[in-house]
C-alpha positions in Angstrom: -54.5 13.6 47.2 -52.0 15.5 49.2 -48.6 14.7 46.8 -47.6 12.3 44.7 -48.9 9.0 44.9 -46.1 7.0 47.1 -46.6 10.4 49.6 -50.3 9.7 50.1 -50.1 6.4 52.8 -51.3 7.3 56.2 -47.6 6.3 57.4 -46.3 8.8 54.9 -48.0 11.4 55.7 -47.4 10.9 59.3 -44.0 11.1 58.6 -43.9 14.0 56.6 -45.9 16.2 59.4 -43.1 15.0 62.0 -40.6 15.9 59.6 -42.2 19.5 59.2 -42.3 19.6 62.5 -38.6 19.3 63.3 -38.2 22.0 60.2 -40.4 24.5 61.4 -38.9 24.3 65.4 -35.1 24.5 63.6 -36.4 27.5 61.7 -38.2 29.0 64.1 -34.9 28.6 66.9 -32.4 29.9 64.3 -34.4 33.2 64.2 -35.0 33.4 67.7 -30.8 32.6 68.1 -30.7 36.2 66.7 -33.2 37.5 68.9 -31.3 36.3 71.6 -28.0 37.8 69.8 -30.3 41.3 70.2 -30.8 40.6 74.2 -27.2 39.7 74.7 -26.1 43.2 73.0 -28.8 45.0 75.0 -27.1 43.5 78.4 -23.7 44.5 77.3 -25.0 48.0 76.9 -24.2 48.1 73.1 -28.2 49.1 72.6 -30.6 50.6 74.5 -34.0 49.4 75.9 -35.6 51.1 73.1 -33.9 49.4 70.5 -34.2 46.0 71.6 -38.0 46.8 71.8 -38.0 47.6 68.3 -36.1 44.1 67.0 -38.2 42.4 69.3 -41.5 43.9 67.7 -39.3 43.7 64.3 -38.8 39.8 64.9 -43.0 39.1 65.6 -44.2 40.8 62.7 -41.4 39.6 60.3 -39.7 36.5 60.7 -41.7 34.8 63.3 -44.7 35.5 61.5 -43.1 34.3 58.4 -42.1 31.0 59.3 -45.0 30.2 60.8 -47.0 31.2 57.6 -44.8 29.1 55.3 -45.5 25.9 57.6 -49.2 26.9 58.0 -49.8 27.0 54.5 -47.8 24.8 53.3 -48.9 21.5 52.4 -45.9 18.7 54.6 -44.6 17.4 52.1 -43.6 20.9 50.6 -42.1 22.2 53.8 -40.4 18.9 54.0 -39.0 19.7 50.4 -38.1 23.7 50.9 -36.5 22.3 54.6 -34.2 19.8 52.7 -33.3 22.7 50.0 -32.7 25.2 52.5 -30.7 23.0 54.7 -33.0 22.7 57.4 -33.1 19.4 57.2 -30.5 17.2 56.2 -31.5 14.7 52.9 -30.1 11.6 55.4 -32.9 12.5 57.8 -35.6 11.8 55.2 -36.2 8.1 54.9 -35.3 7.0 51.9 -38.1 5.4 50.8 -39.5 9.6 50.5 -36.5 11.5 49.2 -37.0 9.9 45.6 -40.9 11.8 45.2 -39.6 14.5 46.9 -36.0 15.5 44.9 -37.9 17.1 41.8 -39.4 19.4 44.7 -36.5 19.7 46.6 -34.9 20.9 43.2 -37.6 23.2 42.9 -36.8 24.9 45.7 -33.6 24.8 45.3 -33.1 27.2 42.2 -31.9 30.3 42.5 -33.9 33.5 42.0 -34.2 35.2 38.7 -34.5 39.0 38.9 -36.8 40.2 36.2 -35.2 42.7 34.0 
C-alpha cells in the first residue's frame, strides 16, 4: 500500500502524481523566479559576471537539487500533503474526496519546528 486506504485506487493515485506534479513545477519556478531576480541584477550592473556564476552554481547544488529530492523521494501523496501545508498548492485544488486522508498529514507538515535545547 502506498497511503491510507481511500489513497490506494488507481484513480487516486493518478491523481495524486498530477497533483505532485503541478507542486514540484510551482516549487521549482518560484526558485528559479529568484534566479532570474540574480540575472536581472547582473544586467543592471548591480553584480558582476562572477557573482551571478556563483548563485547560479549556488542555485544547482542547493535549491534545485532540493526540490527535486523532496519530490523524488517522496512518496505523491506526501508531497501532495507538504505542497498543501506549504502553500504550494491551494486545499481547493485537492478534490475533496482526498483532502479528508490527507489533513492529518497536511497537519503534520504543517507544525512548526522545535529547536532542541
Amino acid at each position: 500500500m502506498n497511503g491510507p486506504a481511500n489513497l490506494d485506487t488507481k484513480l487516486n493515485r493518478r491523481r495524486l502524481r498530477e497533483l505532485s506534479a503541478v507542486a514540484h513545477v510551482r516549487e521549482l519556478s518560484a526558485e528559479l523566479a529568484k534566479v532570474e531576480e540574480d540575472f536581472a541584477r547582473w544586467r543592471r550592473g548591480e553584480i558582476d559576471p562572477f557573482e551571478l556564476s556563483d548563485r547560479i552554481h549556488r542555485f544547482h547544488d542547493g535549491a534545485s537539487r532540493d526540490v527535486y529530492v523532496i519530490y523524488r523521494d517522496s512518496r505523491p501523496y506526501q508531497a501532495v500533503a507538504r505542497a498543501v501545508a506549504y502553500r504550494i498548492l491551494e486545499q481547493a485544488e485537492i478534490p475533496s474526496d482526498l483532502l479528508p486522508s490527507l489533513e492529518t498529514l497536511i497537519g503534520f507538515y504543517d507544525q512548526p519546528l522545535v529547536e532542541a535545547d
